[in-house]
One Martini backbone bead per residue (centre of mass of N, CA, C, O) as a GRO file, in nm:
protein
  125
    1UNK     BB    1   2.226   0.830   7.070
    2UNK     BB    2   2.530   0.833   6.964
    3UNK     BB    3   2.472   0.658   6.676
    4UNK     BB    4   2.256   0.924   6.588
    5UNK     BB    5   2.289   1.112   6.290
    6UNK     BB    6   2.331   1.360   6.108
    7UNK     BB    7   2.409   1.408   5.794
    8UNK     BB    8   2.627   1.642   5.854
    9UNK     BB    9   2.763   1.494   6.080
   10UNK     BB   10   2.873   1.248   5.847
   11UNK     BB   11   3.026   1.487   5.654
   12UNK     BB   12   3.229   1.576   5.820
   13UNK     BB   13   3.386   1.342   5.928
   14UNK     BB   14   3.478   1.252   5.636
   15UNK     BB   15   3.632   1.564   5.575
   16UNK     BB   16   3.834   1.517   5.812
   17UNK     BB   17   3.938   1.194   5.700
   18UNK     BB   18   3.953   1.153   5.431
   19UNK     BB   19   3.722   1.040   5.260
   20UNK     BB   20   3.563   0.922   5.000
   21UNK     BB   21   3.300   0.959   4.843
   22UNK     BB   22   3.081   0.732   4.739
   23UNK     BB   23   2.785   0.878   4.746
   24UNK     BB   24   2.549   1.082   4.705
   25UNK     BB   25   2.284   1.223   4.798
   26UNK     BB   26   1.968   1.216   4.697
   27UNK     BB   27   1.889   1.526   4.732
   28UNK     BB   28   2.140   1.590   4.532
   29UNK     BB   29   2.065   1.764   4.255
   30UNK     BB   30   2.106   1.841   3.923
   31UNK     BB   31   2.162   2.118   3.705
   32UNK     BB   32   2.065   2.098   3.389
   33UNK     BB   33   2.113   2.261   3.115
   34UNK     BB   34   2.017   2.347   2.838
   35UNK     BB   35   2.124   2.391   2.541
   36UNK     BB   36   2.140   2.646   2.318
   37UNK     BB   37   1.942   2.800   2.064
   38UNK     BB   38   1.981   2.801   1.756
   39UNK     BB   39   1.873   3.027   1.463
   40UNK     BB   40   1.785   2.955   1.155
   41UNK     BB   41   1.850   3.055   0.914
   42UNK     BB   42   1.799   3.168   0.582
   43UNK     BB   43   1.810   3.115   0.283
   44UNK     BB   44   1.901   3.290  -0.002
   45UNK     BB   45   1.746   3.366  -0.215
   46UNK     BB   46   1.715   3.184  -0.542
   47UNK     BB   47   1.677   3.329  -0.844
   48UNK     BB   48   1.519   3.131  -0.937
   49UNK     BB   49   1.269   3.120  -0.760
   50UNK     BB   50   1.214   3.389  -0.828
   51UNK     BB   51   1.126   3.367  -1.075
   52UNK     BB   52   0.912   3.135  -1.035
   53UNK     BB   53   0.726   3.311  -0.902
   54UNK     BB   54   0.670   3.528  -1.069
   55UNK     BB   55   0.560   3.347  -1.323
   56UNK     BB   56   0.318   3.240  -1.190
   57UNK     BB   57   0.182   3.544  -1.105
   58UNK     BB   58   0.171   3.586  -1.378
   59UNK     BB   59  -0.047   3.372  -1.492
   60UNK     BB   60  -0.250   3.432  -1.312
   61UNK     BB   61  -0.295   3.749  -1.425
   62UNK     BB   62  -0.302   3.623  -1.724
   63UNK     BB   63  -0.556   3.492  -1.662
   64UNK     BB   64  -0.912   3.396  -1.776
   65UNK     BB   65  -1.176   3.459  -1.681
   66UNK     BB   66  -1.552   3.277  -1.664
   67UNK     BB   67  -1.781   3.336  -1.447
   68UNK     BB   68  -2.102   3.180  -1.508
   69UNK     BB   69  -2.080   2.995  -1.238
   70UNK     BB   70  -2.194   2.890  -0.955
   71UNK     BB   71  -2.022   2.805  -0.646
   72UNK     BB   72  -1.995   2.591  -0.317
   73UNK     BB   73  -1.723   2.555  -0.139
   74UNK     BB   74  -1.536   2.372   0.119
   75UNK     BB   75  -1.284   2.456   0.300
   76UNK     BB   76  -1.024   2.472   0.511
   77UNK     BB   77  -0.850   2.729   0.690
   78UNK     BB   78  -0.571   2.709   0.562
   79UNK     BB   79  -0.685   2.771   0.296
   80UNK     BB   80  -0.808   3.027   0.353
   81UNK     BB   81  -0.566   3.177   0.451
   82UNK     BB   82  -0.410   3.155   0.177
   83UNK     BB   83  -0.623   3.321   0.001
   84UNK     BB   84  -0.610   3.575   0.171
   85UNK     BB   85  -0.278   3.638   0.155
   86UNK     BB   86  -0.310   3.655  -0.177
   87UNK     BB   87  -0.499   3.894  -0.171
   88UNK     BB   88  -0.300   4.072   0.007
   89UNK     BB   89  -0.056   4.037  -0.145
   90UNK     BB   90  -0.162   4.043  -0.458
   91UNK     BB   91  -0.468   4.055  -0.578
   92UNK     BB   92  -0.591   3.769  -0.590
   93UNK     BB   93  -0.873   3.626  -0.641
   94UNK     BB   94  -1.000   3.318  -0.534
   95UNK     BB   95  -1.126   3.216  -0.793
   96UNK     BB   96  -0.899   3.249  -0.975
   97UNK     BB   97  -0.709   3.075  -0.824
   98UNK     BB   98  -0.887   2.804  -0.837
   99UNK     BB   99  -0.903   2.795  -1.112
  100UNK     BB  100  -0.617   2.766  -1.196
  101UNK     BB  101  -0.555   2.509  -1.014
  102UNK     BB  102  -0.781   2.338  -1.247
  103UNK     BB  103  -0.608   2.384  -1.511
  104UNK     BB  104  -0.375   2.273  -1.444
  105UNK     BB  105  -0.410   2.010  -1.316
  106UNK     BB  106  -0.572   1.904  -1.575
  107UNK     BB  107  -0.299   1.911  -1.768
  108UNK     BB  108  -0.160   1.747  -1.579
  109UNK     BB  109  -0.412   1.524  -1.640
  110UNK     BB  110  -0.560   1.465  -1.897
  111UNK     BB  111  -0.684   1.139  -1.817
  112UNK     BB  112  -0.952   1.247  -1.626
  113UNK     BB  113  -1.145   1.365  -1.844
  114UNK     BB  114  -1.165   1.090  -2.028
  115UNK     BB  115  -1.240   0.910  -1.763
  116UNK     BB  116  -1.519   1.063  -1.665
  117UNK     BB  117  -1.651   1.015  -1.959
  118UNK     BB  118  -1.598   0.688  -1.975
  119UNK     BB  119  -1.774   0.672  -1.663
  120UNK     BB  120  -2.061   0.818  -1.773
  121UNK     BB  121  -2.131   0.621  -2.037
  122UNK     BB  122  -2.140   0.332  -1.835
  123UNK     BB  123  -2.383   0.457  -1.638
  124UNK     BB  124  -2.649   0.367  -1.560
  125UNK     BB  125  -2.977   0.572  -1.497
   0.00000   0.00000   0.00000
């Protein structure tokens, strides 16, 4: 029975005889804080951005839509989002913003509307 002793007492033992701990105790875990989060500022919106913004914006409001056509596009949520924000934001509504960016892309990509055209040449109906 004097053999047994509890974890306690042979911590006292060690600490009266100057022995160095070999190991800690399995149970006694450290509480590692994780170091502070910083927020990451904005950098200054730099004049040229602004410019671009405000050039895009005018562009889009001196489009001329001619909307004699009505078509029902199926859109994601993401972009239904972005479309709803640039009406609140601006004023700007969304078939407006759509057909602009469609007659955008096709002026940058010239080649699609002439590939469209004689891939539909070459199909026999």
């Amino acid at each position: 029975m004097n053999e047994i002793k509890s974890l306690a007492d042979q911590l006292r033992e060690k600490l009266r005889s100057g022995e160095p701990e070999m190991a800690q105790p399995k149970e006694q875990k450290r509480i590692v804080k994780p170091p502070p989060v910083e927020k990451r500022k904005k950098p200054p919106k730099a004049a040229a951005d602004e410019a671009r913004v405000q050039a895009f914006f005018q562009a889009l409001e001196s489009f001329q839509l001619e909307a004699t056509e009505k078509s029902l596009i199926r859109v994601d949520s993401r972009t239904m989002n972005l479309l709803k924000r640039i009406k609140l934001a601006k004023g700007i509504d969304m078939n407006r913003f759509i057909v602009y960016s469609l007659h955008q892309y096709l002026a940058q990509h010239p080649w699609l509307a002439a590939h469209i055209q004689e891939t539909l040449k070459k199909t026999e109906l």
